[in-house]
N, C-alpha and C positions, 0 to 999 in steps of 0.2 A: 504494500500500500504506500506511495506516494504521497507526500503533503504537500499542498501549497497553501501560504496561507498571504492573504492578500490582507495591507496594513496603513489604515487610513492617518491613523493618529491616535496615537498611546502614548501616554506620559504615564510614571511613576509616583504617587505621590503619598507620605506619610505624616499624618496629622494628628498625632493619638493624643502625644504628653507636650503642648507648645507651656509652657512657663515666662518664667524669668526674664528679663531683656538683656541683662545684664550677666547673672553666676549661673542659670538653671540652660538646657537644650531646650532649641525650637523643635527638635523634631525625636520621633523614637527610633531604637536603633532595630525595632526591630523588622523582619525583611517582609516586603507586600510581596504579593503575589495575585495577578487577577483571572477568576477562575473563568475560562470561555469555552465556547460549546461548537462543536460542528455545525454548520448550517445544511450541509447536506447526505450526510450521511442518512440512507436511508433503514439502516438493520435497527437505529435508534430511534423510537417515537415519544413522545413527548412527556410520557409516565417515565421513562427510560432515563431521558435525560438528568430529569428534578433527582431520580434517585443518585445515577453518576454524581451532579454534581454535591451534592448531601452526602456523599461517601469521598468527594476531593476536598470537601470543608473539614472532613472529619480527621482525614489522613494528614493535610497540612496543619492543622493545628493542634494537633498531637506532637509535633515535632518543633513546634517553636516558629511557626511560620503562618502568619496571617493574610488571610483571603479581605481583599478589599473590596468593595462595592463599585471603586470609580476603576476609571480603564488606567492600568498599568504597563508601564514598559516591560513589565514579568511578567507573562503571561505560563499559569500552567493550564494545557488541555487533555483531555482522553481522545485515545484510538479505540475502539473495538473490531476484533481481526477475529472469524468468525473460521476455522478451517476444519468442521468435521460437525455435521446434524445429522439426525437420522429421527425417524419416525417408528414407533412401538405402537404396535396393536394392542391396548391395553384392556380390549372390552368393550363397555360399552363408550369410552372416548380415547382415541389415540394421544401419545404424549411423544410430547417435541423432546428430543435432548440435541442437545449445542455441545460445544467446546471451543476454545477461543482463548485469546492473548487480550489481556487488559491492557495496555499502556498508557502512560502519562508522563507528556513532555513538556518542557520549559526552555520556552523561547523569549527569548530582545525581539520586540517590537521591532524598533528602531532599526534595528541590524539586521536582523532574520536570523542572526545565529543559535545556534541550539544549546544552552546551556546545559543540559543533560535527557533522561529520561528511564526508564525504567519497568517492566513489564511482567505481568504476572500470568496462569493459566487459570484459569476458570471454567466451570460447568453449569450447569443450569437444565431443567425441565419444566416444563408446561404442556398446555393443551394448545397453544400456538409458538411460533417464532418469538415473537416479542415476548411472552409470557415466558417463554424459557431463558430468553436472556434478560429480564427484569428480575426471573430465580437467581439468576446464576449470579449477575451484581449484588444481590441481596448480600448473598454468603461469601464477600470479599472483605477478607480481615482486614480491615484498616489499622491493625496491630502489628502487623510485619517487620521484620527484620528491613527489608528491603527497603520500604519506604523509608524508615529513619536513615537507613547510609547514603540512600537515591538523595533526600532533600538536606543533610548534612553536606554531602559534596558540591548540589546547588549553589547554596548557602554561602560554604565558603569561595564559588565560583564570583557570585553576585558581589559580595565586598570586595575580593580583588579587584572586579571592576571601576568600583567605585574608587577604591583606592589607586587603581592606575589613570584614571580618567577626570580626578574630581577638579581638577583645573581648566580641564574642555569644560567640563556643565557651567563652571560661573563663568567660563568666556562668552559661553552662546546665551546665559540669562545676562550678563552685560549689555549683549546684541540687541534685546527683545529689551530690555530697558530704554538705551540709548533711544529705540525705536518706538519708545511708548506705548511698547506691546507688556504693560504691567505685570499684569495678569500671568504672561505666558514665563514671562520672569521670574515671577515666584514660582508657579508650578515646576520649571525647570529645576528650582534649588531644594523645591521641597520630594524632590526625587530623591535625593541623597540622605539616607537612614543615617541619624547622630551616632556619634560616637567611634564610628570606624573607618572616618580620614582625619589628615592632618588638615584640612578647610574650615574646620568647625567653624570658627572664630571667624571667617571672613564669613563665609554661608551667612551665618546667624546675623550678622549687622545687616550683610544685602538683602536679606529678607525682610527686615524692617525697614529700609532704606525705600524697597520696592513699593512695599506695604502703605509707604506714605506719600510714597511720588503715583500709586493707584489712585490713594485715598482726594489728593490734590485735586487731580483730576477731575474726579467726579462729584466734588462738593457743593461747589456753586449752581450746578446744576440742581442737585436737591435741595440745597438752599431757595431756590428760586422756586421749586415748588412748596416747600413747606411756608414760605410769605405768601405765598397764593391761598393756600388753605387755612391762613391768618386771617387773610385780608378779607375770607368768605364766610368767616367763624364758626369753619369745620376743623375746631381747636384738636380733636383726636387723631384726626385726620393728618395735622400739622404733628405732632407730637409722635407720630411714629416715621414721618419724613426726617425727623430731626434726629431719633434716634439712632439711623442710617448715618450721620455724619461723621465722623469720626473725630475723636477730641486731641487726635494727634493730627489733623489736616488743619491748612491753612483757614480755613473758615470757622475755626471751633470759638471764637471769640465773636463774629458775627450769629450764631446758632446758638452760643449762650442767652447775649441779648433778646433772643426772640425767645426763646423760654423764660424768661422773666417778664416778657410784656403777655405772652399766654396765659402766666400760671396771676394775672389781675381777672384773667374774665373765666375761669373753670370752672368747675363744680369739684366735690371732694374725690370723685371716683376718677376724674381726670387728673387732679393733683397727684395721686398715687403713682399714675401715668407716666407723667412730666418727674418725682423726685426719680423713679430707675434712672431714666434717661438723665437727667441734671448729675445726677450720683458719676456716670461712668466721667464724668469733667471733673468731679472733683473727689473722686479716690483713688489713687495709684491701682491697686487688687483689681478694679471693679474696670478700669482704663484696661490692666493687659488681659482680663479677662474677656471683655471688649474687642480687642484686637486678634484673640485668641478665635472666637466666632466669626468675626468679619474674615480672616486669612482662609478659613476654610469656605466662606460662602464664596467669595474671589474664586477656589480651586474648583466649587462646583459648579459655579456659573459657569468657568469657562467649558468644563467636560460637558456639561450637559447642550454646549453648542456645536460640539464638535462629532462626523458623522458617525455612524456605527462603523464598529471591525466587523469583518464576515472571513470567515475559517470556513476554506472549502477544501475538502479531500477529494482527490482527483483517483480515480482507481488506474 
C-alpha cells in the first residue's frame, strides 16, 4: 500500500501551561501530535474510524504524548492492510474472519518526511467485512510493548528536530512578523514545545513581542466599535467589545476611559460586567491570565481559517 498524503497547511502548536512573562515557560514541553484519518480508504467506515481513532488517543497518551484538537505539523495516522478473509458457514449466519496489519505513522506536514511508524497483526470476526474489522480493532492492546519504543523513538526524533532547527522557526516567525502576518508569527513559535532548545529565552519575548504588535493592530478597530455601542446605549454590548482589547495594546488607556464613562449609566448586573473587564487593566495575574486566552484564541482563529488536510491512500 502506497501513501500519498497531500498537505495544505499544518502548523504545530502547544498551548497547555502559558504563565509567567518573565521566570515561568510560555509553552509545555510536552510533544502534540494531531491525530488524522484517511479520507479514502474504503475497508474503513465510519463506526471504524471513531473507534481507530479512540484506540490512537489511547495509545498516544499512555506514552506521554498528547493528541491535539488543532492541525499539527505531527501528524500521526493509521493504515489498515487487510491480507487474508475468509467466510464460515456458521448456520444459521455466516461469519467474516479478517486478518491484517494495523499500522501507525508519523509524518512532518511541512516536509513529508516520515518520522517513524510501526505495525501490528490483528484479527477480527463478524457477520460482515466491517463488523469483523471493527472486532478485530476492538481487541488491539493499546498496552504494547511496541507502541511505547515506536513513540519513545518519535519522541526523541521530534526534539532533535527542534533542537536542530529552532533558529529557522524564529527566522521564518521574524518573516511573518516583519510582514504583519501576527498571527502566523506566533503560531510558528508556539510550534516549538519549552524546554528542549537552547531559544527558550528568545521564543518566549517574541511571542509576547508578536502578541502585542497583533494586539496593536487590531484595537482601534474594536475600539471604534465599542464607542459605537456607547454612543447607542447598548452598554453590554460595549463592555464585551472592550473586553476584546487588550491592556497591553496601545489603546488600553483610551478603552479604560470609556469604561469609566459606561460604568455612570449601568445597572448592577452590568457593573459586574465592566469590574472583570476593568480588573484585567488593573491586576498583573488577571492581565497575563488575559493574554494567556487571547494567545490561544489568535492560534484558533487562525486554524480554523485555514483549508482542511485530506490523507489519501492510493493502492
Amino acid at each position: 500500500m502506497k501513501i500519498k498524503i497531500t498537505f495544505i497547511f499544518l502548523y504545530l502548536i502547544s498551548l497547555q501551561s502559558i504563565k509567567s512573562q518573565e521566570s515561568e515557560e510560555l509553552l509545555s514541553s510536552r510533544i502534540n501530535l494531531s491525530i488524522v484519518m484517511p479520507q479514502n480508504e474504503e475497508k474503513i467506515n465510519a463506526a471504524n474510524f471513531a473507534k481507530i481513532k479512540s484506540k490512537i488517543k489511547q495509545i498516544i497518551s499512555k506514552n506521554g504524548v498528547a493528541s491535539t484538537g488543532y492541525y499539527s505539523d505531527f501528524l500521526i495516522y493509521p493504515s489498515i492492510e487487510i491480507y487474508d478473509e475468509e467466510t464460515i458457514d456458521a448456520g444459521l449466519q455466516p461469519i467474516h474472519i479478517i486478518s491484517g496489519d494495523f499500522t501507525l505513522f508519523v509524518k512532518q506536514a511541512s516536509t513529508n518526511k516520515e518520522f517513524g511508524s510501526v505495525s501490528i497483526n490483528f484479527k477480527g470476526s463478524g457477520s460482515n467485512k466491517y463488523k469483523a474489522i471493527k472486532n478485530g480493532i476492538s481487541k488491539i492492546n493499546t498496552n504494547r510493548r511496541e507502541y511505547e519504543t515506536f513513540l519513545k523513538k518519535v519522541k526523541s526524533k521530534i526534539v532533535t528536530h527542534y533542537q536542530n532547527n529552532c533558529s529557522l522557526y524564529i527566522s521564518e516567525a521574524n518573516k511573518y512578523n516583519a510582514s504583519k502576518k501576527y498571527d502566523q508569527a506566533l503560531v510558528q513559535l508556539l510550534s516549538i514545545p519549552a524546554g528542549i532548545t537552547n531559544c527558550n529565552s528568545k521564543i518566549n519575548s517574541r511571542i509576547i513581542q508578536y502578541y502585542k504588535n497583533y494586539t496593536n493592530s487590531v484595537c482601534e478597530q474594536k475600539l471604534l466599535r465599542a464607542n459605537g455601542y456607547y454612543s447607542e446605549k447598548q452598554y453590554s454590548k460595549a463592555i464585551i467589545s472592550l473586553q476584546s482589547i487588550s491592556p497591553e495594546s496601545k489603546c488600553k488607556t483610551n478603552a479604560f476611559s470609556l469604561m469609566k464613562k459606561i460604568e455612570k449609566n449601568i445597572n448592577n448586573k452590568q457593573k459586574q460586567e465592566l469590574d472583570i473587564a476593568k480588573k484585567i487593566y488593573t491586576d498583573k495575574v488577571a492581565m497575563e491570565k488575559s493574554r494567556i486566552a487571547a494567545i490561544k484564541e489568535i492560534a484558533l482563529a487562525y486554524y480554523k481559517n485555514q483549508p482542511d488536510t485530506k490523507i489519501n491512500i492510493i493502492k
